[in-house]
Backbone as a chain_set.jsonl record, in Angstrom:
{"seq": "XXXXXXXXXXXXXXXXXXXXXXXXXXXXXXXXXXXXXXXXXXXXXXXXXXXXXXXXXXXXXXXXXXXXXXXXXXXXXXXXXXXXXXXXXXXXXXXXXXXXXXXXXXXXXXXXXXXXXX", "coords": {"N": [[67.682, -0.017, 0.581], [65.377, 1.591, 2.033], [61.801, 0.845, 4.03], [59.152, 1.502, 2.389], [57.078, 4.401, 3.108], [53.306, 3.828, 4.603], [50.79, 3.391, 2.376], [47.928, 5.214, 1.718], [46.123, 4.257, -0.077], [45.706, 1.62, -0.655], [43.61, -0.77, 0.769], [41.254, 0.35, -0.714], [40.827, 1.356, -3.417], [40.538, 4.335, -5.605], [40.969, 3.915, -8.354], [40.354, 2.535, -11.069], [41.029, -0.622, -13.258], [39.792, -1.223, -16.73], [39.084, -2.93, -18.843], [39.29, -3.539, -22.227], [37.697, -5.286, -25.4], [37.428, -6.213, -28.371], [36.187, -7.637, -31.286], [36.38, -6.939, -33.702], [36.477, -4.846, -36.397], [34.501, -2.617, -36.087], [33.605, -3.308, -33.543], [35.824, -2.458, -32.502], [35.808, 0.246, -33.021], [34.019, 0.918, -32.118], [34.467, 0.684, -29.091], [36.551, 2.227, -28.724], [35.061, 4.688, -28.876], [33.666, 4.888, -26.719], [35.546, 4.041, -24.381], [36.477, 7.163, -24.51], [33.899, 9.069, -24.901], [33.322, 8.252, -21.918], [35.615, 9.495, -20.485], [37.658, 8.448, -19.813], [41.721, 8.658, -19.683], [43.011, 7.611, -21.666], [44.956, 5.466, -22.695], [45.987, 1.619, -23.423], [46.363, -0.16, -26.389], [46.216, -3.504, -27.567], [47.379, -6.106, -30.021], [45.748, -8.785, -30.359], [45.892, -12.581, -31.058], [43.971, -15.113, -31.765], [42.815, -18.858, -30.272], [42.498, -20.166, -32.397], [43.508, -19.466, -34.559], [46.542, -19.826, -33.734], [46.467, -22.918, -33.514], [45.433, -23.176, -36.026], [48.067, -22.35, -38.002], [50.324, -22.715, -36.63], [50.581, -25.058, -34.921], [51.07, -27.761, -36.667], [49.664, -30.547, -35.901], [47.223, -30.104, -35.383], [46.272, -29.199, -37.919], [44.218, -31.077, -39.424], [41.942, -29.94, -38.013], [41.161, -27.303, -39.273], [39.482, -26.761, -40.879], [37.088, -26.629, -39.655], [37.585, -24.389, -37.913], [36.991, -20.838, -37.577], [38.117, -18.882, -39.985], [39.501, -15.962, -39.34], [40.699, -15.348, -36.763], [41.158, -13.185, -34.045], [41.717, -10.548, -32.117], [41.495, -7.15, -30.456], [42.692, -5.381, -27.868], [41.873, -3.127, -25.21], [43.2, -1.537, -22.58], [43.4, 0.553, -19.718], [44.234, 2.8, -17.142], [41.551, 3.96, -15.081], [39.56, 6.588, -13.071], [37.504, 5.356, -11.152], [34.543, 6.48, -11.184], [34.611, 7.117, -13.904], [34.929, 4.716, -14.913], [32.316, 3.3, -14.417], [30.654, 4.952, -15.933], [31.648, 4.668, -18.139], [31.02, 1.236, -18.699], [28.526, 1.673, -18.483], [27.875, 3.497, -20.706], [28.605, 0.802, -22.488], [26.726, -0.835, -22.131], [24.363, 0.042, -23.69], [25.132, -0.382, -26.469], [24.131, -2.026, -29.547], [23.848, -5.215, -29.0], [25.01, -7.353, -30.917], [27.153, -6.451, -32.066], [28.9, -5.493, -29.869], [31.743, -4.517, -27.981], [33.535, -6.534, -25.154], [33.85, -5.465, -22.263], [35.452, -4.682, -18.916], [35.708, -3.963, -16.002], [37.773, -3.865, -13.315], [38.976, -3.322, -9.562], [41.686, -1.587, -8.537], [43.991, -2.576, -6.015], [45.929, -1.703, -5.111], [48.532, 0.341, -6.824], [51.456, 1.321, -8.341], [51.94, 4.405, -9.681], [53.113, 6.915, -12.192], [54.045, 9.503, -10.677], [53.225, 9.054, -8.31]], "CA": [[66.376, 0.527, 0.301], [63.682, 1.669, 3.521], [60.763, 0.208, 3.52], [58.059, 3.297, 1.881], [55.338, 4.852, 4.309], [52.036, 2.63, 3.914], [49.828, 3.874, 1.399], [46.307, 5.292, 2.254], [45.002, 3.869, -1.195], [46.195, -0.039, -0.43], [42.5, -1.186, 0.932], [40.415, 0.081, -0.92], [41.475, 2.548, -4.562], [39.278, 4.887, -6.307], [41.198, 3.603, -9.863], [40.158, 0.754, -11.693], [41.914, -1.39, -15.116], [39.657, -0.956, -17.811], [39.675, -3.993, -20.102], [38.241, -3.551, -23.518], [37.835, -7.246, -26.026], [36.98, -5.872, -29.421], [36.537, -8.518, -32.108], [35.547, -6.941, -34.988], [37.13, -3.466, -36.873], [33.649, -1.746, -36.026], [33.456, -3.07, -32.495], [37.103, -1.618, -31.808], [35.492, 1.782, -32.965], [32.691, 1.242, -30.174], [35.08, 0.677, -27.95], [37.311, 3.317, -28.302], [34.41, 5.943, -28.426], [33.123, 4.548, -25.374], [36.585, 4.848, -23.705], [36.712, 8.672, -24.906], [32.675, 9.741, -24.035], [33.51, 8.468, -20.57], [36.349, 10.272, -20.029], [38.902, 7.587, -19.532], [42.537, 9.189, -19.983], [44.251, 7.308, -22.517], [45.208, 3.732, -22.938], [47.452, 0.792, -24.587], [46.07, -1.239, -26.994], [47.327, -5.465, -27.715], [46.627, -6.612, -31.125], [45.727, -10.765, -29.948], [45.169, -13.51, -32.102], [42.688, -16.148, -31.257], [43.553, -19.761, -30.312], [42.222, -20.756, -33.531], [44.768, -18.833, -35.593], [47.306, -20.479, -33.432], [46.409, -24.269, -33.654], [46.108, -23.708, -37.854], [49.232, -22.195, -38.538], [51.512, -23.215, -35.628], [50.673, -26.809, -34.48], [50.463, -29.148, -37.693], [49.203, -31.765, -35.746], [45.546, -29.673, -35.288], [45.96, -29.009, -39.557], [43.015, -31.0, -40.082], [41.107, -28.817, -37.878], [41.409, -26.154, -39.914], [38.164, -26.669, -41.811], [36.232, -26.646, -38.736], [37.826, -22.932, -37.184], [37.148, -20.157, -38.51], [39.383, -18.328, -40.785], [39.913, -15.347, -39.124], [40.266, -14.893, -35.309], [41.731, -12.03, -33.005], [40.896, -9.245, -31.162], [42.228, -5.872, -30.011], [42.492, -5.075, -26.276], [42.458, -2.027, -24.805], [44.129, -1.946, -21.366], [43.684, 1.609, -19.839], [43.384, 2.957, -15.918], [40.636, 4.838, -15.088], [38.634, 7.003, -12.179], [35.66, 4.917, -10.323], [33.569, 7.24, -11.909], [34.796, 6.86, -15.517], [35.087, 3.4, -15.778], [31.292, 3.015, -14.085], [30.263, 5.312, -17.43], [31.867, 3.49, -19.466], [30.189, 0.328, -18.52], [27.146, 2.417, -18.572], [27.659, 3.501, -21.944], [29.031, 0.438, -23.229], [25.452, -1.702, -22.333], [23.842, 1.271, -24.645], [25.164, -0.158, -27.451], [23.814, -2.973, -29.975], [24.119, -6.345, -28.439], [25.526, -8.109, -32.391], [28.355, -6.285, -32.423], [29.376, -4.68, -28.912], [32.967, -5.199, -27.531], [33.516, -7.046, -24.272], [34.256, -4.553, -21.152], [35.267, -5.282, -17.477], [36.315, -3.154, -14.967], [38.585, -4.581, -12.222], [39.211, -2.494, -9.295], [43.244, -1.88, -7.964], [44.052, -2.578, -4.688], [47.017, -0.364, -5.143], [48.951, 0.754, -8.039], [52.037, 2.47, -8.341], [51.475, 5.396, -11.134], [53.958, 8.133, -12.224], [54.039, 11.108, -10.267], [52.827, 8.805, -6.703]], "C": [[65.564, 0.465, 1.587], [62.7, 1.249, 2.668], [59.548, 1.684, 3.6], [56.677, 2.884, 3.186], [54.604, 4.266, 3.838], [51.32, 3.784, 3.027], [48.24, 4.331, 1.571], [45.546, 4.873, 1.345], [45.0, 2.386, -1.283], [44.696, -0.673, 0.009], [41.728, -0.758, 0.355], [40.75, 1.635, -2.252], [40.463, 2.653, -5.347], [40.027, 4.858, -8.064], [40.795, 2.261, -9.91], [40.498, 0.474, -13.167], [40.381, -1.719, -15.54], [39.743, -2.05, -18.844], [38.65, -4.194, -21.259], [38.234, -4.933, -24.721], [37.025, -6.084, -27.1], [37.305, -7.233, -30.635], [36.533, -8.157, -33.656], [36.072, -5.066, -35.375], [35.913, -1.968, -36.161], [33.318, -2.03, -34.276], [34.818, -2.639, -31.531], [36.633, -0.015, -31.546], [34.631, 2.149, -31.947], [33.335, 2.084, -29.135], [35.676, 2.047, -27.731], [36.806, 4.486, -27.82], [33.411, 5.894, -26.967], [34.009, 4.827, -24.314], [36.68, 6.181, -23.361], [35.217, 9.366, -24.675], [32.776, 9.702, -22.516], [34.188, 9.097, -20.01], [37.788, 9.425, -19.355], [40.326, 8.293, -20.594], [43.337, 8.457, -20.674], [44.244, 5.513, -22.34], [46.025, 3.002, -23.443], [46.683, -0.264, -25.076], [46.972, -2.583, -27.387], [46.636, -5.599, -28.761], [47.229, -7.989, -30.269], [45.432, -11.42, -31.142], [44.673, -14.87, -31.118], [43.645, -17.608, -30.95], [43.665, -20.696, -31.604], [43.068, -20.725, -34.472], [46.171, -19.901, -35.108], [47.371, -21.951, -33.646], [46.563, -24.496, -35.376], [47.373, -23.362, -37.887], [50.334, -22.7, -37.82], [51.564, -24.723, -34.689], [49.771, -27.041, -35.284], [49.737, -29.72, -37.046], [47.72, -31.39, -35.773], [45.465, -28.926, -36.803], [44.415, -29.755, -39.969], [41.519, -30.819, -39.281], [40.497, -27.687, -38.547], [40.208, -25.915, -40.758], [37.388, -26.303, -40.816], [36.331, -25.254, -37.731], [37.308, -22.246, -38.044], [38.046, -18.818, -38.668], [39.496, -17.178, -40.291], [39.658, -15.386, -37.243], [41.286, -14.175, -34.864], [40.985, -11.27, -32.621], [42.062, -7.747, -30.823], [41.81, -5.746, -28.647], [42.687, -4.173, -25.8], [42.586, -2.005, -23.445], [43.61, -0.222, -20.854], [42.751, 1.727, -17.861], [42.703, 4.382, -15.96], [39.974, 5.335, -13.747], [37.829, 5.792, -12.138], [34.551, 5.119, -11.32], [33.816, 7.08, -13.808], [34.591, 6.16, -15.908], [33.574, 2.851, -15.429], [30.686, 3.762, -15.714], [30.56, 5.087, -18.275], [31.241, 2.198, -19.762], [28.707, 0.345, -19.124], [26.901, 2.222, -20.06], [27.642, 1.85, -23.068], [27.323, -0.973, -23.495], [24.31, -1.007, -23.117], [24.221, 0.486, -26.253], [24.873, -1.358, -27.939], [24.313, -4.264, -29.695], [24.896, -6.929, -29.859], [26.802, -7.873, -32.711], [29.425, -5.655, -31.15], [30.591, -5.756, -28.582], [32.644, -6.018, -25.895], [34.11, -6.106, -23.088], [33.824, -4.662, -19.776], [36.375, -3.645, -16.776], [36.908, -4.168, -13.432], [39.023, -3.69, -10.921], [40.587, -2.794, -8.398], [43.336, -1.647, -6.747], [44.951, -1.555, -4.252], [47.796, -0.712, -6.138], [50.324, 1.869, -7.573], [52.297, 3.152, -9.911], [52.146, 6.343, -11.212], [53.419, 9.456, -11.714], [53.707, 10.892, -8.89], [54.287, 8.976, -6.015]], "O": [[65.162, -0.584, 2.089], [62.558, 1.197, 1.446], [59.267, 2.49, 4.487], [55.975, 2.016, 3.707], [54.788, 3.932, 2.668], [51.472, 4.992, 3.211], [47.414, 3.422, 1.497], [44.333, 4.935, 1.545], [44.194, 1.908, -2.082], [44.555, -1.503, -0.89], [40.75, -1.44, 0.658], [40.861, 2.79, -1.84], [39.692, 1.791, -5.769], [39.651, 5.682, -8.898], [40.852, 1.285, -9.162], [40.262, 1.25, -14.093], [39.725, -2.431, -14.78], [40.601, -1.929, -19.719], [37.571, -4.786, -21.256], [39.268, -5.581, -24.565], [36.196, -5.267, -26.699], [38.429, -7.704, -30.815], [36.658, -8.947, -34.591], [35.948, -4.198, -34.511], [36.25, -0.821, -35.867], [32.819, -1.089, -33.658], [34.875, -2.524, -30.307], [36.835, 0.721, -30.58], [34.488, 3.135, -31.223], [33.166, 3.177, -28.595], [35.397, 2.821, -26.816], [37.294, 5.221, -26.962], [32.684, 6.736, -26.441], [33.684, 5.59, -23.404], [36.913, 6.527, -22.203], [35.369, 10.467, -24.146], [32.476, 10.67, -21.817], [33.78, 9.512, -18.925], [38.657, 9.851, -18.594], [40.223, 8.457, -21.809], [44.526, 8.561, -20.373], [43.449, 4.705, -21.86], [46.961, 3.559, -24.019], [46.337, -1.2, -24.356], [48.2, -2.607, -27.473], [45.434, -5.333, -28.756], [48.328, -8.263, -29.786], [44.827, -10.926, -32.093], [45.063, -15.327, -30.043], [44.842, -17.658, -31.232], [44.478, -21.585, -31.856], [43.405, -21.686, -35.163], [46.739, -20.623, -35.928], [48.487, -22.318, -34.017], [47.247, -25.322, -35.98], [48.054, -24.38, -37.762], [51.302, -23.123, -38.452], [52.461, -25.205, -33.998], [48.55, -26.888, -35.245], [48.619, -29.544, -37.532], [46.933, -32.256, -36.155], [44.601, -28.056, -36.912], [43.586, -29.173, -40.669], [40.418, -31.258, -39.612], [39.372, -27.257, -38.291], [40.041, -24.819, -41.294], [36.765, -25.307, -41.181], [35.439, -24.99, -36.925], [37.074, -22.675, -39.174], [38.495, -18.03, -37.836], [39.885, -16.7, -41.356], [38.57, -15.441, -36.669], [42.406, -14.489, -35.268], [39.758, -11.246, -32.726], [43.267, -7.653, -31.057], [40.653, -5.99, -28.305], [43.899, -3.969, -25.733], [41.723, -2.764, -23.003], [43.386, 0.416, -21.883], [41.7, 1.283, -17.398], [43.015, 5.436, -16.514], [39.735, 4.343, -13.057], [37.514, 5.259, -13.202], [33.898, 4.329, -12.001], [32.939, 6.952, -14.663], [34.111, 6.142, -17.041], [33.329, 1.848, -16.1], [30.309, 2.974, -16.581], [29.923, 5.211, -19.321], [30.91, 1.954, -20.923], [28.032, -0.418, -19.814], [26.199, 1.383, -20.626], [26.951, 1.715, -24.078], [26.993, -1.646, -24.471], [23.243, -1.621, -23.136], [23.518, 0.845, -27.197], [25.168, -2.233, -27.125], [25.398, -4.477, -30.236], [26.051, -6.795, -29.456], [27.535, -8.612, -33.368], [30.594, -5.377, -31.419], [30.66, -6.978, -28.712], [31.47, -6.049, -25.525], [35.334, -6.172, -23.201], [32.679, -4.724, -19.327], [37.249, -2.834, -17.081], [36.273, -5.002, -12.787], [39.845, -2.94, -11.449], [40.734, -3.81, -7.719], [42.852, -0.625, -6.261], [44.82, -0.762, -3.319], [47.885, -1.896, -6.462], [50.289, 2.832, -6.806], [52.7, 2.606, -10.938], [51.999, 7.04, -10.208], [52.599, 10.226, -12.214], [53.728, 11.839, -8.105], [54.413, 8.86, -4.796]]}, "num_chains": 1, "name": "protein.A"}
């Protein structure tokens, strides 16, 4: 294998990851339409479960915790790269929407990425 020509997008890339934290069935729907007004192309959602879920059902020894969590925890994550520009209006949009129930959204920006079709 040669070693590939340098990359002109390696210091400094006009994509950035996209990370959406939805806790709640109605702040997934935020999310997603926040994704899709900005113009972000698509995505992969993670159904998570909380650590809470994990300590009741899967380590007895934190069983009589279990009163003290509460009974439901996870989240949905949406994962998805995006334009500069997209993922800044997404942000945008996403501080637009009711503080009680809004998802959690970060933008990270890639130093370099390799993406089908580079």
């Amino acid at each position: 294998m040669t070693d590939p020509a340098p990359s002109a997008g390696l210091s400094g890339s006009s994509q950035q990851l996209l990370i959406g934290i939805a806790r709640s069935e109605s702040g997934f729907e935020q999310l997603v339409n926040v994704f899709l007004d900005a113009g972000v192309p698509g995505g992969t959602v993670i159904e998570s479960r909380g650590l809470a879920s994990i300590l009741r059902e899967e380590l007895p020894i934190f069983s009589g915790l279990a009163a003290l969590l509460p009974a439901a925890s996870g989240s949905r994550v949406l994962l998805a790269i995006a334009p500069a520009a997209a993922a800044d209006t997404a942000l945008r949009f996403a501080r637009q929407l009711p503080a009680s129930d809004r998802p959690i959204i970060a933008a990270l920006p890639l130093a370099g990425s390799v993406l089908p079709g580079d």
